[in-house]
N, C-alpha and C positions, 0 to 999 in steps of 0.2 A: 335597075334591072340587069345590067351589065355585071356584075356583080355574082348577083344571082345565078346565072345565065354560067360562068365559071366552075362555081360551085358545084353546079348539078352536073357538067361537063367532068368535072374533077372529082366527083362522087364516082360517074358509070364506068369510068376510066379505072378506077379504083378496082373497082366492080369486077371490070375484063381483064384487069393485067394481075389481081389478087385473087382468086378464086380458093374458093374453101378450099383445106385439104384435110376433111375429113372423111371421104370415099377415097381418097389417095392413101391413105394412112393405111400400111398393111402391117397387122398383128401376127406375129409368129404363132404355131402351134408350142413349139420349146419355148418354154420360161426364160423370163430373164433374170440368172445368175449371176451374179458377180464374178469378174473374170479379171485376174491380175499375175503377170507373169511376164521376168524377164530374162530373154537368154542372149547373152554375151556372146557373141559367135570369134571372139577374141582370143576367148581362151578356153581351156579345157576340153571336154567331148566337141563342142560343138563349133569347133575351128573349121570344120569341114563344112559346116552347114551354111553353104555360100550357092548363090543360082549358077547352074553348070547345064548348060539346055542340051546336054547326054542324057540327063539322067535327071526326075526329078526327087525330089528329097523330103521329107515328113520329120514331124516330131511330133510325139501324141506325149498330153498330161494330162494324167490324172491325182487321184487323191493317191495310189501306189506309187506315185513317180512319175519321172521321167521317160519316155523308152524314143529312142533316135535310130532309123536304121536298122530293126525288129532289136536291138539290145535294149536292156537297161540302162540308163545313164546315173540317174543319181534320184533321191530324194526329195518330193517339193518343200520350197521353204517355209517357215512359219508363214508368211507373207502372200505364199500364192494362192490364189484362186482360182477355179478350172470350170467355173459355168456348171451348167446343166449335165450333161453325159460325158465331159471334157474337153480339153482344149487340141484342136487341130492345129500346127503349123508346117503349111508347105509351099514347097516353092516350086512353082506351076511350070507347063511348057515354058511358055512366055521368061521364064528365067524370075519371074515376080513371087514376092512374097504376099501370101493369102493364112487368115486366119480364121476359122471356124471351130463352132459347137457342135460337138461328135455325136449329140442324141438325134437322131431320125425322126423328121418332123410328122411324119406320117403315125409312128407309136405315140406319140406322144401327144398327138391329136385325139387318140384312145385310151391316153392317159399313161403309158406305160413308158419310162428311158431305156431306151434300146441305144447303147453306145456301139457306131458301125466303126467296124474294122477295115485296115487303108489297106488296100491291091492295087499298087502300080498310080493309076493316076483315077481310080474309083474308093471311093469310099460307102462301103458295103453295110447293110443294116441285117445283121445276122437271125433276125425275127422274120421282115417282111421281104427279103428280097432284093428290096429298092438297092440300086448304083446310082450314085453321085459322084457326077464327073467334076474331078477337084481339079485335073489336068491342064481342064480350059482353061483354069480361074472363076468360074460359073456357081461349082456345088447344082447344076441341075439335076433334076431325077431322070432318068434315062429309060427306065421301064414301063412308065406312066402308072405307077401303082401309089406315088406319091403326087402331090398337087406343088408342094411347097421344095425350094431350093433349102441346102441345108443354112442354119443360122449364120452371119457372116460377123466376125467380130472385130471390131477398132484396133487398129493396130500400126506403132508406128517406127521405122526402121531407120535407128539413127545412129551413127562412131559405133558401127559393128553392133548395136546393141538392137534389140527387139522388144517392146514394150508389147504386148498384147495385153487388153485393157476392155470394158463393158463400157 
């Protein structure tokens, strides 16, 4: 019976310290995209694109390109992929690199990609309104006209290079 007596001890233990995570599991309104992109902050345009907590810094990609800083930088490669509405990268108050998908989870919960446009340290959905504060590091909706923060994407920052990845 001692035995026994373990098991079931070792079962409800189980029980409390593993809990579903199926009510935890939260599904975005934005699709997931495939998202593959690297920039070299080594060399070329994007030698500047280093955390400076003056001033924070963006790079939007899309299927037109690259644009850093409201210019153009270059071309995306055979190779890249930009998600859903596009790919965000910026480097927040905090001086940290943050990456995000530029469709507004709010349109897109209505079905439509609305790629929002970056103001300072908001990311703006030119459709409904919504501001998403990218500044924090957060992406939350600020006007409460959306529910959902914007998509946040894997992203890893290594020997000056940036992998942003799905």
């Amino acid at each position: 019976m001692r035995g026994f007596g373990r098991i079931i001890l070792f079962g409800l233990l189980t029980l409390v310290l593993f809990p579903s995570c199926e009510k935890t599991t939260f599904r975005s309104s934005v699709p997931t995209y495939p998202v593959h992109v690297v920039i070299d902050t080594r060399v070329g345009s994007f030698v500047h694109f280093k955390p400076d907590l003056k001033m924070p810094s963006a790079i939007t990609l899309t299927e037109k390109g690259y644009f850093y800083d409201g210019a153009f930088v270059r071309l995306p490669e055979v190779t890249d992929r930009w998600g859903y509405g596009g790919v965000l990268v910026y480097i927040n108050l905090l001086g940290n690199y943050d990456a995000y998908d530029l469709a507004c989870p709010y349109c897109a919960s209505k079905g439509q990609c609305q790629r929002c446009e970056i103001d300072d340290i908001y990311a703006i959905c030119p459709h409904c309104g919504e501001h998403y504060d990218i500044g924090s590091g957060t992406a939350a909706p600020q006007k409460g006209i959306a529910n959902e923060y914007l998509r946040r994407i894997n992203m890893i920052h290594s020997d000056g290079k940036i992998t942003v990845h799905q």
